[in-house]
C-alpha positions, 0 to 999 in steps of 0.5 A: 689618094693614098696618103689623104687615105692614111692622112685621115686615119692618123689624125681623125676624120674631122681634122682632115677635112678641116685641113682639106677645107684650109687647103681648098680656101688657100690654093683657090685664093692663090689660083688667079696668080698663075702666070702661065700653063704650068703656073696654073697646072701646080695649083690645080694639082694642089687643089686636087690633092687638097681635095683628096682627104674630103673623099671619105666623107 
C-alpha cells in the first residue's frame, strides 16, 4: 500500500510497526462483533490496511 510505504518513511521503521502492531491487536480484538458481511468485510479491510506498513520488514 502506498501509504504504509510513505507511512513509515515519515515516521520511522520502528514506529510503523509499532502502529501495525497496535492496529493488529486493536481491529483482532474487535473482530468477533461483526454482525454481518459487511460488518466483517470493514474489519478485515482494517486489518489488512494495518498490516500493511508490517511489509517492509
Amino acid at each position: 500500500m502506498l501509504a504504509a510505504g510513505w507511512f513509515a518513511d515519515k515516521v520511522g521503521a520502528r514506529k510503523a510497526f509499532t502502529f501495525a502492531a497496535l492496529w493488529w491487536s486493536v481491529v483482532t480484538a474487535l473482530t468477533p462483533l461483526a454482525r454481518g458481511f459487511w460488518s466483517l468485510f470493514a474489519f478485515r479491510f482494517a486489518l489488512g490496511a494495518g498490516e500493511a506498513p508490517a511489509y517492509r520488514w
